[in-house]
KEPA-390341 format. One line per 4 residues: their letters; for each residue x, y, z of N, C-alpha, C, CB. Coordinates in Angstrom, 2 decimals. Glycine has a CB too. Example, Ala and Ser with C-alpha at 12.3 -4.5 7.8 and 13.67 -1.06 7.14 Angstrom:
% KEPA-390341
as> 13.19/-5.69/7.80/12.30/-4.50/7.80/13.20/-3.30/7.80/11.31/-4.47/9.05 ~ 12.85/-2.25/7.08/13.67/-1.06/7.14/12.90/0.03/7.87/14.08/-0.60/5.72
//
This chain:
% KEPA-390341
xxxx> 0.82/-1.20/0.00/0.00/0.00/0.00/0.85/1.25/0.00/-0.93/0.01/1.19 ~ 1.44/1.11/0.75/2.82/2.55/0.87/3.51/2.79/-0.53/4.42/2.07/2.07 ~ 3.61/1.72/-1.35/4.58/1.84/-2.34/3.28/2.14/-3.54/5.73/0.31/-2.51 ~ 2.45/1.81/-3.21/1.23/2.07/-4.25/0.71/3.95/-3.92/-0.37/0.65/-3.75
xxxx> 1.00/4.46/-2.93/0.60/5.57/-2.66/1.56/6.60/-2.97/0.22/5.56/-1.48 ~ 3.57/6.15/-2.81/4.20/6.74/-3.48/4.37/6.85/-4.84/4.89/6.60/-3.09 ~ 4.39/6.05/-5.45/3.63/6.11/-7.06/2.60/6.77/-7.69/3.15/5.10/-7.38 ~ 1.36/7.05/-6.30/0.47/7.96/-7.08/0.95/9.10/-6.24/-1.25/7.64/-7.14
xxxx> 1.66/9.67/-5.54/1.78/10.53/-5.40/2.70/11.11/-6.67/2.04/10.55/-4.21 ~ 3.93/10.74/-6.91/4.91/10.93/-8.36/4.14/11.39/-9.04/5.57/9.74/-9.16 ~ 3.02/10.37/-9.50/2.53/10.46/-11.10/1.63/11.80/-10.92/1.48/8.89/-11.76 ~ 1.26/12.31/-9.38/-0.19/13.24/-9.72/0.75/14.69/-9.59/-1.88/13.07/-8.26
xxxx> 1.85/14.47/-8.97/2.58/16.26/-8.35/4.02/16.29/-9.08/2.99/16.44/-6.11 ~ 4.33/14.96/-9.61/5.51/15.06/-10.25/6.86/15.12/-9.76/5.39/15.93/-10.85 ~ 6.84/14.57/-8.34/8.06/14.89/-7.48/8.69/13.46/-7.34/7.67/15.63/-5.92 ~ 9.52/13.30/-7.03/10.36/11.87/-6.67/10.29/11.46/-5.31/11.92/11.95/-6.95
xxxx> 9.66/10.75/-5.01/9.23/10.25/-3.40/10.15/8.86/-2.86/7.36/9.71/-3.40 ~ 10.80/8.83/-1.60/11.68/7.71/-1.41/11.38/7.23/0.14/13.28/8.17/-1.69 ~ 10.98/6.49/0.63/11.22/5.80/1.84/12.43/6.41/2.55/11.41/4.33/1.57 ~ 12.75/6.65/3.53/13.86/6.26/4.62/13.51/5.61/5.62/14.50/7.25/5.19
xxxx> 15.04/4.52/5.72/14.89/3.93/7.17/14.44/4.98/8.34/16.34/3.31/7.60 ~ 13.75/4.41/9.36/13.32/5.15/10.42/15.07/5.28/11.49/11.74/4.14/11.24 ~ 15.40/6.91/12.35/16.47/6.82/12.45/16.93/6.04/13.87/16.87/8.05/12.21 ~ 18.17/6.44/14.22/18.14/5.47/15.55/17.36/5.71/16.86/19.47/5.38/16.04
xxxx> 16.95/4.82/16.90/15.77/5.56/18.31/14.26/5.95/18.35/16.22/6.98/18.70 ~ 14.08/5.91/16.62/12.93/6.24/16.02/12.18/4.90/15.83/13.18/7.01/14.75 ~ 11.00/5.26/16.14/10.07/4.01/14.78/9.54/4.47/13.83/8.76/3.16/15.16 ~ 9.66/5.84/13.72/8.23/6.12/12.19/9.58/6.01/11.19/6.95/8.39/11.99
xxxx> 9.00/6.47/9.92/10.19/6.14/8.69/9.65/7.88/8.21/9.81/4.29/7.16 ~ 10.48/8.58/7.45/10.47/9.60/6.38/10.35/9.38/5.35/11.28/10.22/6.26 ~ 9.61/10.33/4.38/9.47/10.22/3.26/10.23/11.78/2.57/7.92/9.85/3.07 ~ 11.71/10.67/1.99/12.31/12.22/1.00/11.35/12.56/-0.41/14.24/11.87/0.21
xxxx> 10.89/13.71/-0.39/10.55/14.64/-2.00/11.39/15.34/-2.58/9.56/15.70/-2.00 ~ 11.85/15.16/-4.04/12.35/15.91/-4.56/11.79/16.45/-5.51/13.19/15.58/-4.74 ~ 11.85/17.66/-5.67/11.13/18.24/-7.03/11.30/19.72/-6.68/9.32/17.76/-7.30 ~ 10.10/20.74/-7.61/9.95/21.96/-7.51/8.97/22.01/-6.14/9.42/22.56/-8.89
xxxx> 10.00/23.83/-5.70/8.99/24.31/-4.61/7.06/24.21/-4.70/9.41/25.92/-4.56 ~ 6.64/24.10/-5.68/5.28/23.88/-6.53/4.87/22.45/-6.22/5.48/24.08/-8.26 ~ 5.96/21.32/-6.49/5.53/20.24/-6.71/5.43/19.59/-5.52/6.19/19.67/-7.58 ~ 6.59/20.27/-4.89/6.51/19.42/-3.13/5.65/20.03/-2.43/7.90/19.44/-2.04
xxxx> 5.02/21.37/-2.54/3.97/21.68/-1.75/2.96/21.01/-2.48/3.74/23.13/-1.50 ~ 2.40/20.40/-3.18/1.45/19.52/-3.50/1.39/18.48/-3.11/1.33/19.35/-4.44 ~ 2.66/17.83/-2.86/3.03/16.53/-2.30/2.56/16.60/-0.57/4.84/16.28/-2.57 ~ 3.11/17.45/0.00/3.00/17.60/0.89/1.26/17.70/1.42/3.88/18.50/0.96
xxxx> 0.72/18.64/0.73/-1.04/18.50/0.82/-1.59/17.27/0.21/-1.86/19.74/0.01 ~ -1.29/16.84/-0.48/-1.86/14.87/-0.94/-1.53/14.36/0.29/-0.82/13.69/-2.42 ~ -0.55/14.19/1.11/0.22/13.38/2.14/-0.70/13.85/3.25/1.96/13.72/2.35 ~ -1.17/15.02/3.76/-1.87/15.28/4.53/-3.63/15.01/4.53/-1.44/16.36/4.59
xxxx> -3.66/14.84/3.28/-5.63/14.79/3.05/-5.31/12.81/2.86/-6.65/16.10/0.73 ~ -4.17/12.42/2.70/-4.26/11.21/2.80/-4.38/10.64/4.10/-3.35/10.76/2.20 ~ -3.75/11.26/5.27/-3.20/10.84/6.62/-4.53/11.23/7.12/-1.74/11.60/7.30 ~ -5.36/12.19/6.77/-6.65/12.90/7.24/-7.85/11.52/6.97/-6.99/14.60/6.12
xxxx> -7.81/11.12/5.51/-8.55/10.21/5.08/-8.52/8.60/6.14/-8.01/10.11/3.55 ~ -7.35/8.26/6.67/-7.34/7.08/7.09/-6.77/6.97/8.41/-6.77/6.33/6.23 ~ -6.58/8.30/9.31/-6.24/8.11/10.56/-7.62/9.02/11.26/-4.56/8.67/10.87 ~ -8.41/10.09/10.23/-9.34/10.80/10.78/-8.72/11.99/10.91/-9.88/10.29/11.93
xxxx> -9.11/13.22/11.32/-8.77/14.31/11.51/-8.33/14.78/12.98/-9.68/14.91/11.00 ~ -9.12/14.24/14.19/-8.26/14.34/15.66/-7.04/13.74/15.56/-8.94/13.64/16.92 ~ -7.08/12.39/15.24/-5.94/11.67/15.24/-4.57/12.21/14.04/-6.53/10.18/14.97 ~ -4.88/12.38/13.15/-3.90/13.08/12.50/-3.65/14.54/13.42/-4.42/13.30/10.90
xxxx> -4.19/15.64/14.05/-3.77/16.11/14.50/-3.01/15.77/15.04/-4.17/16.50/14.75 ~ -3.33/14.92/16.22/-2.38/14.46/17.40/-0.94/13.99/16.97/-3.06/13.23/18.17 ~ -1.02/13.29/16.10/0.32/13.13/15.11/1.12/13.74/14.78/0.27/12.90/14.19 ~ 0.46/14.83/13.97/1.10/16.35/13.46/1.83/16.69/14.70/-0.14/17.70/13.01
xxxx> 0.97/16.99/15.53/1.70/17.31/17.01/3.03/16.83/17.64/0.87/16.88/17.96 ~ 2.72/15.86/17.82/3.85/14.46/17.97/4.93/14.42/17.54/3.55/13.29/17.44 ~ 4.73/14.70/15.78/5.89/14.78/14.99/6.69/16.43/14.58/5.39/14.02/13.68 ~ 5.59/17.24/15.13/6.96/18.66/15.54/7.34/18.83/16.73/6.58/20.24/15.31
xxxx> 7.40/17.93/17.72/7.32/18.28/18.93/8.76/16.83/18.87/5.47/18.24/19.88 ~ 9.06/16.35/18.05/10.37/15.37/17.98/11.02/15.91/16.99/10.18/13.79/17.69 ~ 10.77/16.84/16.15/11.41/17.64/15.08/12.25/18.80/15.93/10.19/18.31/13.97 ~ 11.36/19.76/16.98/11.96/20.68/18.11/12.21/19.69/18.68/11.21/21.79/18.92
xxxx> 12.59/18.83/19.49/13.68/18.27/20.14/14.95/17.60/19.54/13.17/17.46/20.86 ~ 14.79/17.50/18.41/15.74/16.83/17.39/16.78/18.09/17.15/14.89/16.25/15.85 ~ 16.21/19.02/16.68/17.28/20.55/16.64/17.68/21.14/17.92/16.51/21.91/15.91 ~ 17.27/21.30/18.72/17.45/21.45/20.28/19.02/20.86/20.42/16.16/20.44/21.30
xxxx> 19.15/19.25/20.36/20.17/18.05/20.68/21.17/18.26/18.99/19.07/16.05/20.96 ~ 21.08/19.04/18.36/21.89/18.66/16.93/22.91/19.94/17.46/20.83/18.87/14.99 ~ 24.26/19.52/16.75/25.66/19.84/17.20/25.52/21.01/15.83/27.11/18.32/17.21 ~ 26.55/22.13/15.85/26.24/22.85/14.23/26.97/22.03/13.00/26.95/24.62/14.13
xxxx> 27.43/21.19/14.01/28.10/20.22/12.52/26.96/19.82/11.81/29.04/18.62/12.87 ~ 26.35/18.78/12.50/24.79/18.09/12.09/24.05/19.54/11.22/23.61/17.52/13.94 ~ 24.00/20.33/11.86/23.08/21.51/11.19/23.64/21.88/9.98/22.93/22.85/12.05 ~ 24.56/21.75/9.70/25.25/22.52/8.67/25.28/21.21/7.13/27.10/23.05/9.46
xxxx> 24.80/20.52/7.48/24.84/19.25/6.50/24.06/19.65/5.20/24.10/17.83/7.22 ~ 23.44/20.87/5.07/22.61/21.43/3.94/23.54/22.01/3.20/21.50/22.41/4.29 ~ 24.96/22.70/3.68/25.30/23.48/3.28/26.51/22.86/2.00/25.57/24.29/4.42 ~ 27.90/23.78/1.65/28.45/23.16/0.97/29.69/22.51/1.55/28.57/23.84/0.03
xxxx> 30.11/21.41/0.95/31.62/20.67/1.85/32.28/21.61/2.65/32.95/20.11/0.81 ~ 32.71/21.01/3.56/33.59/21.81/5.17/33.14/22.26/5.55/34.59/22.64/5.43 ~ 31.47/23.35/5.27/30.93/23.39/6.09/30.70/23.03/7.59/30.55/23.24/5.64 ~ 30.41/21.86/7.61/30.18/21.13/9.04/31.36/21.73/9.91/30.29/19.28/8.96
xxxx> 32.49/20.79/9.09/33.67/21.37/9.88/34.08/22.73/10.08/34.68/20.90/9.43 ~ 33.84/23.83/9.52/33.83/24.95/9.61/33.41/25.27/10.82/33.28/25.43/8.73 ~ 31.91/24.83/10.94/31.03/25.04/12.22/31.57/24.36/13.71/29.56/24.36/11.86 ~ 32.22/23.36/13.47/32.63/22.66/14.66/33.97/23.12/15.01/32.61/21.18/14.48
xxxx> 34.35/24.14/13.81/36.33/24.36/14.50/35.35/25.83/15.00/38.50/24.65/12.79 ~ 34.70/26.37/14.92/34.55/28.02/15.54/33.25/27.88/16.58/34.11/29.42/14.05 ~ 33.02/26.30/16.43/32.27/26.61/17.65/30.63/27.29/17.86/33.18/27.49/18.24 ~ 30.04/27.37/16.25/29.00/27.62/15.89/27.75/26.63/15.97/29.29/28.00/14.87
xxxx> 26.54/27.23/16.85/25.68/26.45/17.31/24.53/25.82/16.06/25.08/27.28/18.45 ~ 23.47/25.66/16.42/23.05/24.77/15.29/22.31/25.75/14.94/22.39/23.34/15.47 ~ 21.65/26.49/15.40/20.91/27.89/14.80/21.43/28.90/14.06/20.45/28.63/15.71 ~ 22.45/29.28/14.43/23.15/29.60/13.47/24.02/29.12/12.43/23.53/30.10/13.84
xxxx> 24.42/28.00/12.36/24.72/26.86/11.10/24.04/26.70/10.03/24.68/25.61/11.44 ~ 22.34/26.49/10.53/21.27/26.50/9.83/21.25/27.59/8.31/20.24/26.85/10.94 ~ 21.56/28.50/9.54/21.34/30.21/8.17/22.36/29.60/7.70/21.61/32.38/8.58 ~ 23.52/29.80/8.07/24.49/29.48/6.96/24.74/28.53/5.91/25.32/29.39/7.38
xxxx> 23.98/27.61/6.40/23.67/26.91/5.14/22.61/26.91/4.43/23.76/25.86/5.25 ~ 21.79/27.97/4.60/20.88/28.50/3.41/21.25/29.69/2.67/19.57/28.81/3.88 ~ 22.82/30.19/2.95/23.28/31.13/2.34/23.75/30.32/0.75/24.45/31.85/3.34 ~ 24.11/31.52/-0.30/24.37/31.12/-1.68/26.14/30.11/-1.90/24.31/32.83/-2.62
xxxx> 26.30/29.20/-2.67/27.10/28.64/-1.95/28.68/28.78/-2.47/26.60/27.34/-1.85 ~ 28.57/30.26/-3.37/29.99/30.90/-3.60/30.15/31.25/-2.15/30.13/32.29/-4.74 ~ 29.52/32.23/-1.75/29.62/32.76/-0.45/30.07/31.94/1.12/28.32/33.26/-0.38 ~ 29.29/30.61/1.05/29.77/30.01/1.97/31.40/29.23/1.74/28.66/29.17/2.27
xxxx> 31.93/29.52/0.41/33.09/28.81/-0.16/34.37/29.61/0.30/32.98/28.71/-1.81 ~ 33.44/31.34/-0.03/34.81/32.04/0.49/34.73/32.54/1.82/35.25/33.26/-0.35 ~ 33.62/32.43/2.63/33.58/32.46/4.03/34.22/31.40/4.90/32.33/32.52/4.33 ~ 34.38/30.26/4.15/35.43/29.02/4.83/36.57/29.28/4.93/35.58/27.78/4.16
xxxx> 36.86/30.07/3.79/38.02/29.83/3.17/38.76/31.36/4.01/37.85/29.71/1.24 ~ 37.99/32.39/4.27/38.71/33.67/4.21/38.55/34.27/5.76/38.03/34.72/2.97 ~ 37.85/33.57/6.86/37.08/34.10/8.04/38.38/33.61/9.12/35.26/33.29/8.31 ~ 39.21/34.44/9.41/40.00/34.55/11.01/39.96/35.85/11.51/41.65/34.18/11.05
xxxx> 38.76/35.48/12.57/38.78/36.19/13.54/39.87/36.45/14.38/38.00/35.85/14.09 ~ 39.91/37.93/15.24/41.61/37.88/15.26/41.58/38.73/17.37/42.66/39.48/13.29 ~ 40.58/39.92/17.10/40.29/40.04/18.65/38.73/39.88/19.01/40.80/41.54/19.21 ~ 37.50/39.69/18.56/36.35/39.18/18.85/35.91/38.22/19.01/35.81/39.38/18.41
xxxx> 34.95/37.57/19.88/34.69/35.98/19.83/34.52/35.58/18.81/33.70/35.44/20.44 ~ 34.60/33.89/17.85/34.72/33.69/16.74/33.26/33.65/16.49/35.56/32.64/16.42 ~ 32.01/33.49/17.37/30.82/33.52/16.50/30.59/34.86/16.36/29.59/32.80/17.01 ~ 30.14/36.02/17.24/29.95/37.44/17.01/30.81/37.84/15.92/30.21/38.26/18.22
xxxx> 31.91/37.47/15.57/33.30/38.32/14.24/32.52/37.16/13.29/35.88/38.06/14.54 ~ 31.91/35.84/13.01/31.24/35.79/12.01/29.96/36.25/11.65/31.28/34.91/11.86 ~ 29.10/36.73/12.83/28.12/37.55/12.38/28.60/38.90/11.63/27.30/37.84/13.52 ~ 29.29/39.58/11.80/29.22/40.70/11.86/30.45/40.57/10.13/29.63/41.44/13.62
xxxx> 31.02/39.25/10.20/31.35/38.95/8.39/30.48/38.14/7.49/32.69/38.12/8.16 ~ 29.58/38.05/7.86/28.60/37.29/7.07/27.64/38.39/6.56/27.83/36.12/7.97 ~ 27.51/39.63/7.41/26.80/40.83/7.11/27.70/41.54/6.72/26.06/41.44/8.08 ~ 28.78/41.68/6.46/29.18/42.73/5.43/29.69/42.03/4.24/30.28/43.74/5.97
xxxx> 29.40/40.25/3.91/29.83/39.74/2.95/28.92/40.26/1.90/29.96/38.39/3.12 ~ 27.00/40.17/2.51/25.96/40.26/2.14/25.74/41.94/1.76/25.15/39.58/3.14 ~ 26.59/42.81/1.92/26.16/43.98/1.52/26.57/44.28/0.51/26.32/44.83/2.21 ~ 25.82/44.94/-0.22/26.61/45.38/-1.73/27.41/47.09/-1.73/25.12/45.41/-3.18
xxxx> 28.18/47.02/-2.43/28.52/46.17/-3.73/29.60/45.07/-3.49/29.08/47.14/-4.92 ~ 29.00/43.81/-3.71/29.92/42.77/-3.66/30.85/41.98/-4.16/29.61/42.31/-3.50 ~ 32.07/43.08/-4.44/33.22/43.12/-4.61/33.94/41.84/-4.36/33.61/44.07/-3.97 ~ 33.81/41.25/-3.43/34.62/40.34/-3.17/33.95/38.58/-3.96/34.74/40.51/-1.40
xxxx> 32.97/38.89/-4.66/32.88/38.03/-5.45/33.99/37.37/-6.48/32.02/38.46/-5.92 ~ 34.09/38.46/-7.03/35.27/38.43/-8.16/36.38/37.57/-7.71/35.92/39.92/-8.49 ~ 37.01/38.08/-6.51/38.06/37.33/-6.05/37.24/35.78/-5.85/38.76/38.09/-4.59 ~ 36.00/35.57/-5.38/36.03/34.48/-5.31/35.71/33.16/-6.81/35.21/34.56/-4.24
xxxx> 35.15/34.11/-7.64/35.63/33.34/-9.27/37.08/32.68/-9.65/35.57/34.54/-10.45 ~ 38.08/33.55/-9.05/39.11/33.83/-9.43/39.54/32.61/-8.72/39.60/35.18/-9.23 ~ 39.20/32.46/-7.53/39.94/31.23/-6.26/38.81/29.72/-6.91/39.38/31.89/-3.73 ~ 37.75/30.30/-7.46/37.40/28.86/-8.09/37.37/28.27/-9.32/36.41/28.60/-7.87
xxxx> 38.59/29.44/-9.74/38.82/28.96/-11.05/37.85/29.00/-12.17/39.13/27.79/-10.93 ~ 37.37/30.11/-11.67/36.00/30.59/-13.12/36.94/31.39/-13.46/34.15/31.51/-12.86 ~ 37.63/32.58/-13.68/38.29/33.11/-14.05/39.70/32.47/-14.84/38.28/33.75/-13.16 ~ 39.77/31.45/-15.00/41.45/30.79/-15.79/41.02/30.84/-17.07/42.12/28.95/-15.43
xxxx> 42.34/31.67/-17.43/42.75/32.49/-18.82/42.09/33.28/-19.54/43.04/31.82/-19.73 ~ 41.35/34.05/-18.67/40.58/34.85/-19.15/41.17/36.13/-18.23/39.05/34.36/-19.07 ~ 40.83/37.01/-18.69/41.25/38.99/-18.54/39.93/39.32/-17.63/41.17/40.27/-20.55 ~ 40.09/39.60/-16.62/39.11/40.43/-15.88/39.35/41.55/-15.63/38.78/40.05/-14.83
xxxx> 38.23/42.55/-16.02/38.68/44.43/-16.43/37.65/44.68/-15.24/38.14/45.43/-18.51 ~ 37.39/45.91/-14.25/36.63/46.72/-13.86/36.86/47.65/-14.26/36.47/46.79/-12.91 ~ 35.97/48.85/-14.54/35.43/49.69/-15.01/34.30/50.63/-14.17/35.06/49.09/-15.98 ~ 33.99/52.20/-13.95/33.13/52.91/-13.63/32.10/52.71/-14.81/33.64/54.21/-13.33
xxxx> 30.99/53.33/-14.87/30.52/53.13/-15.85/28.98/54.76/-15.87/30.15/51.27/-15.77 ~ 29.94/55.03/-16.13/28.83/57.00/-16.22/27.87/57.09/-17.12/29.75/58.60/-16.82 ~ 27.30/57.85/-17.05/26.17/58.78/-17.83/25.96/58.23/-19.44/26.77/60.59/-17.88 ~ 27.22/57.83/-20.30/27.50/58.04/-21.44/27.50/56.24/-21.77/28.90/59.07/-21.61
xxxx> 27.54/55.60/-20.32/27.95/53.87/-20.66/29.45/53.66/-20.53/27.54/53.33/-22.39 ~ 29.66/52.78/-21.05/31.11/52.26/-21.23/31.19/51.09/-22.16/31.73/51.83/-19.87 ~ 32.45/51.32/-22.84/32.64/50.01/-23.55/34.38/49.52/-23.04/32.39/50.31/-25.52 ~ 34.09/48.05/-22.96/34.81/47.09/-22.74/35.44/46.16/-23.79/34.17/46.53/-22.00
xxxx> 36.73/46.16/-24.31/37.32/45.81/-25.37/38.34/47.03/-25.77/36.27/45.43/-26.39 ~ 38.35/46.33/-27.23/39.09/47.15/-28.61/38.25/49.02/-28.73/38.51/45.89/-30.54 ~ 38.93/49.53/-28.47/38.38/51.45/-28.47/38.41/51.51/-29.92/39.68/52.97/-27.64 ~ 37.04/52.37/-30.27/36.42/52.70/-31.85/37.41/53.19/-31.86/35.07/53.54/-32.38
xxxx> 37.84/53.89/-33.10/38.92/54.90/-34.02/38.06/55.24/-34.98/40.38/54.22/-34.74 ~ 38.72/56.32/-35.70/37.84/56.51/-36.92/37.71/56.05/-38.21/37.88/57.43/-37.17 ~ 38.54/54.93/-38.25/38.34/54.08/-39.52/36.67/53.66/-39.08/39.65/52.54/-39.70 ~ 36.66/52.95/-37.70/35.62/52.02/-37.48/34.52/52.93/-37.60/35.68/51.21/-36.14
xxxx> 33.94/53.98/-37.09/33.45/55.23/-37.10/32.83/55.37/-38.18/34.29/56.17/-36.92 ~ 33.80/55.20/-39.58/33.24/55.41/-40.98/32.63/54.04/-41.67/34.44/55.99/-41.92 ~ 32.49/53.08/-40.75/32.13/51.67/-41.07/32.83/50.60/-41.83/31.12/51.74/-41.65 ~ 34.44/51.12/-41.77/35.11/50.12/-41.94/35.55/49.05/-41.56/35.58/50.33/-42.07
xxxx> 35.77/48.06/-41.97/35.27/46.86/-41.33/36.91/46.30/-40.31/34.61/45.56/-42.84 ~ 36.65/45.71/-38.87/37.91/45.54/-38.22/39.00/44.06/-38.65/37.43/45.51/-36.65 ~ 40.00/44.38/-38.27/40.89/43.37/-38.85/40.45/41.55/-38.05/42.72/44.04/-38.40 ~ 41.10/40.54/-38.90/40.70/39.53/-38.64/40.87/39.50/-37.15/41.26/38.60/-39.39
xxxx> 41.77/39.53/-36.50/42.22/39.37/-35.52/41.97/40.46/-34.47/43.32/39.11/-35.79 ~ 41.50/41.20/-34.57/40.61/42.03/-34.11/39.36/41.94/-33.11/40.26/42.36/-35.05 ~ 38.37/42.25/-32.51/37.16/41.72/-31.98/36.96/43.35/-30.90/37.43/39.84/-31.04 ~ 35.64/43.16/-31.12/34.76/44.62/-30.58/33.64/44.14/-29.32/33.64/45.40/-32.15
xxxx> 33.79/44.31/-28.06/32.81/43.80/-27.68/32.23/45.17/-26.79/33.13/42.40/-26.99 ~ 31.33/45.55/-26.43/30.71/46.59/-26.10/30.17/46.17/-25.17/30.01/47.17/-26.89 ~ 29.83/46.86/-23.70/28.97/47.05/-22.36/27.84/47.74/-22.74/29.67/47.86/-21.17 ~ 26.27/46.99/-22.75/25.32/48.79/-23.13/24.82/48.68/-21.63/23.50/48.93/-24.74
xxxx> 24.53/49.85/-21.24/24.09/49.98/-19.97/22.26/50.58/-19.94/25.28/51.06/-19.25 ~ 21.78/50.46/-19.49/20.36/50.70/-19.38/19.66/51.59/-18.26/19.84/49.47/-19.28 ~ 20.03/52.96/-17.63/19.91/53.44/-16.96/18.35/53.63/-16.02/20.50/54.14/-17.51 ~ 17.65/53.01/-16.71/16.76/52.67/-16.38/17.09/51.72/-14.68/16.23/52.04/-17.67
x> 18.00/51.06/-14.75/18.18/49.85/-13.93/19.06/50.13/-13.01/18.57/48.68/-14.60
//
């Protein structure tokens, strides 16, 4: 029956539905969804008008209950290593060398995951405690203009053999490349080896 219900769940919301073993200490089992934010909230309401249909509606409450009330005690007891398991590699360990709790691990691993690459990589705190000196670099990573992106292309190797230019860019635009002359001006055409590439800017934006 379970395996007949994950099947129609797939076929009606379109998400990928999987069993898990129940964990240690547990008896119920999980069910992983993968799909779109769209598809798993559908999944998620089939799963509930199903549990409604065949346990009743008190009793599924009581359940519901049950099962956030071992969800808050489950995060309560999780180390920020455990918390940080969303995020990207070293993470965890990141969290466990500075001593970062699971609430705050959490955010950080719903941050974008250039950002958490060069926050591993670039964060020594030097006279502040190490969690307060990462709050207070995690908020000025997040402020723009975020400059320090670039460098982090560069450390992941998006940038190899390629020319990275900055530029202001005023009133008039800017172009990036080979500078017109007045051959080009009169629509003469540029040499083979040559190449024109132009910035248009949209001031609108």
């Amino acid at each position: 029956k379970a395996g007949a219900s994950i099947k129609e769940i797939e076929a009606r919301c379109g998400v990928r539905a999987s069993a898990l073993d129940p964990k240690e200490g547990e008896a119920m089992r999980s069910l992983r969804l993968e799909g779109t934010k769209v598809q798993i909230a559908e999944a998620k309401t089939m799963l509930e008008q199903k549990v409604i249909l065949t346990l009743g509606e008190k009793a599924a409450e009581k359940m519901q209950k049950h099962i956030n009330t071992k969800i808050l005690e489950r995060k309560r007891a999780e180390s920020g290593f455990d918390a940080a398991k969303g995020g990207v590699t070293g993470l965890g360990d990141f969290c466990q060398k500075w001593k970062v709790n699971a609430v705050m691990a959490r955010k950080l691993a719903r941050l974008d995951a250039q950002l958490q690459r060069y926050m591993i990589r670039h964060f020594k705190p030097l006279k502040a405690k190490p969690v307060n000196a990462l709050r207070a670099y995690t908020a000025a990573l997040l402020k723009q203009p975020q400059r320090w992106r670039l460098e982090a292309l560069y450390e992941d190797g998006e940038l190899d053999g390629e020319v990275c230019e900055t530029l202001t860019v005023g009133d008039s635009g800017a172009t990036i490349g080979r500078q017109r002359n007045g051959a080009e001006g009169s629509g003469e055409s540029l040499a083979p080896e040559d190449q024109l590439i132009e910035l248009e800017v949209n001031p609108a934006f």
